[in-house]
C-alpha positions as CSV (number, residue, x, y, z in Angstrom):
1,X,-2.9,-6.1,1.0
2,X,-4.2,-4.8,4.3
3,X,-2.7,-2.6,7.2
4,X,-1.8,-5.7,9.5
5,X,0.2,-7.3,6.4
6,X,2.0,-3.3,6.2
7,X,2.3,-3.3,9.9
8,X,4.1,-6.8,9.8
9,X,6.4,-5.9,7.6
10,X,7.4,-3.2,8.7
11,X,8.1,-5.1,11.9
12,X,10.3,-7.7,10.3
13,X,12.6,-4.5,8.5
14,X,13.2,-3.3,11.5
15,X,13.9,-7.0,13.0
16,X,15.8,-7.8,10.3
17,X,17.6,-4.4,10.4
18,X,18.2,-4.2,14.0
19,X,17.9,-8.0,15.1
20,X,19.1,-7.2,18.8
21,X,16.0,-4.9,19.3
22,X,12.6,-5.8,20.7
23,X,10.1,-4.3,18.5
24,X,6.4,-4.3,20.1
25,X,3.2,-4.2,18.0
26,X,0.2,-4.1,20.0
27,X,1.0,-2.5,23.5
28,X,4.3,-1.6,25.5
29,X,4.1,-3.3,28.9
30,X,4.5,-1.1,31.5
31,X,8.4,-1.6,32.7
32,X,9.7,-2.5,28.8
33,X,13.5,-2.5,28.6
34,X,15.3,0.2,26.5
35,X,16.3,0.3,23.4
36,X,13.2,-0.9,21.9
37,X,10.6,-0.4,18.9
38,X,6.7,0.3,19.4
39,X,4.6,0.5,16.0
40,X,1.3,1.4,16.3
41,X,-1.6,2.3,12.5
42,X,-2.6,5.6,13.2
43,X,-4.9,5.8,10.9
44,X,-6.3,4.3,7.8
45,X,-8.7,5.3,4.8
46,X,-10.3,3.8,1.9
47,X,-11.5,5.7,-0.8
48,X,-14.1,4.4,-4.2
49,X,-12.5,5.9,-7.6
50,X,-13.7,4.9,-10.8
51,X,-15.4,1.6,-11.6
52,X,-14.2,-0.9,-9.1
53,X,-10.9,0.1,-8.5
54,X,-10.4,2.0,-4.1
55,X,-7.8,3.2,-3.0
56,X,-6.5,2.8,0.3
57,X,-4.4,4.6,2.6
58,X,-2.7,4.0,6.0
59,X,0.0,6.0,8.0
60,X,2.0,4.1,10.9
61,X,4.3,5.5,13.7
62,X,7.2,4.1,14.9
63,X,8.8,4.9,17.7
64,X,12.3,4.2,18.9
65,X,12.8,4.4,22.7
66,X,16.8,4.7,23.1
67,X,18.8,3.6,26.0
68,X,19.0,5.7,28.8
69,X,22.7,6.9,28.1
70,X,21.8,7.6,24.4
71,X,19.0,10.1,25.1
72,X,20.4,13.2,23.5
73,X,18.5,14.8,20.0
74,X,21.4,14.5,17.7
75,X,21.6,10.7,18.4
76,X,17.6,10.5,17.8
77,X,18.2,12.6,14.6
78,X,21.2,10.1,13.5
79,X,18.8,7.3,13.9
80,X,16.2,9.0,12.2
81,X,18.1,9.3,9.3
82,X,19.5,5.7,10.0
83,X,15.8,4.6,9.5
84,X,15.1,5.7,6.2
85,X,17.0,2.8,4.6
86,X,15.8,0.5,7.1
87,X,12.3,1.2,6.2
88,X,11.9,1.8,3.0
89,X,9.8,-0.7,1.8
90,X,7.8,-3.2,3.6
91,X,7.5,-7.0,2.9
92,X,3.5,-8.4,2.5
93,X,2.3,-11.6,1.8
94,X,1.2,-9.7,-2.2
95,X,4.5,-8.2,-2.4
96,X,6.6,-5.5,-1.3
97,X,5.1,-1.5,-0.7
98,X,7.3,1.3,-0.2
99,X,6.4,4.2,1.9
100,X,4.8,6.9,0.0
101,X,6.5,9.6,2.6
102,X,8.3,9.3,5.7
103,X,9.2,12.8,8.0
104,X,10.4,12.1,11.6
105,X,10.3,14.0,14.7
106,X,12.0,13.9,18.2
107,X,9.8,14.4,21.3
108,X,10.3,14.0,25.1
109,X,13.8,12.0,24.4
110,X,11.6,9.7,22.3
111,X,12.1,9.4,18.0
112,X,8.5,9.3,16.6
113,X,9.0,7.9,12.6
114,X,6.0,8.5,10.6
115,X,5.5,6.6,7.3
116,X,2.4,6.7,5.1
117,X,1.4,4.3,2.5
118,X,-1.3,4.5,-0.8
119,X,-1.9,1.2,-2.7
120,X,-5.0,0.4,-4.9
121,X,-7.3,-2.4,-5.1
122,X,-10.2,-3.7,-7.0
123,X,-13.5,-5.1,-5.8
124,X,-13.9,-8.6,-6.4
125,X,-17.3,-8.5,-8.4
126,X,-17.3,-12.1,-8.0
127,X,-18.2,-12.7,-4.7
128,X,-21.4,-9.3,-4.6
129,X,-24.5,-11.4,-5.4
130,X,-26.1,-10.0,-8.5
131,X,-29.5,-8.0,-8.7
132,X,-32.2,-10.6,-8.7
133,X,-30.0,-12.4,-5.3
134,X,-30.5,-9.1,-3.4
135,X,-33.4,-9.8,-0.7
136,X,-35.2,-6.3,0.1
137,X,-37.6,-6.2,2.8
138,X,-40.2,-3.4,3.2
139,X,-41.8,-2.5,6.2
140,X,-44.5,-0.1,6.8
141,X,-44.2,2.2,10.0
């Protein structure tokens, strides 16, 4: 699991959720139509524990850009709350993840959704060569 299979499923709950809806993953173009989705990783982190086991973390940000008509903050905190079942797990190609929190917020006539994630993963020791395939090089200087 990695934070482009997380980001890509949360883009197909909120297509399959709101199927009428563009939902934009990488960059808004400058004159995009309203209502619409943008999803952007805000950040990511990876972490060693014990042995050979990381764990991983990523939080994401979904924004929801209503129409014009609908710009009012108790319509963005309906569809705040509206969101909550519409994301609350994401589909990836090793299964499905479920947000470890969501909050939302409503800025400048714009819903900001914020959901973070923690899964764990171990370190394929089969494919680290082993001590003697190390190459070192020294150099003096």
């Amino acid at each position: 699991m990695n934070v482009l299979q997380i980001r890509n499923g949360i883009i197909a709950s909120l297509l399959r959720s709101y199927p009428d809806l563009p939902v934009y993953g990488e960059k808004i173009r400058q004159n995009f139509s309203e209502p619409c989705f943008f999803i952007s990783a805000l950040n990511s982190t990876i972490r060693k524990e014990i042995g050979s086991r990381y764990r991983f973390g990523a939080e994401f940000e979904v924004q929801y850009f209503p129409p014009k008509c609908l710009k009012t903050n108790e319509e963005l905190y309906k569809a705040g709350e509206a969101l909550i079942p519409a994301l609350s797990d994401a589909e990836t190609e090793d299964g499905a993840i479920r947000p470890k929190s969501v909050r939302y917020a409503v800025k400048d006539g714009v819903l900001h959704f914020y959901l973070s994630f923690t899964w764990f993963a171990l370190e394929d020791m089969g494919s680290a060569p082993g001590i003697s395939e190390i190459k070192t090089e020294v150099r003096n200087g």
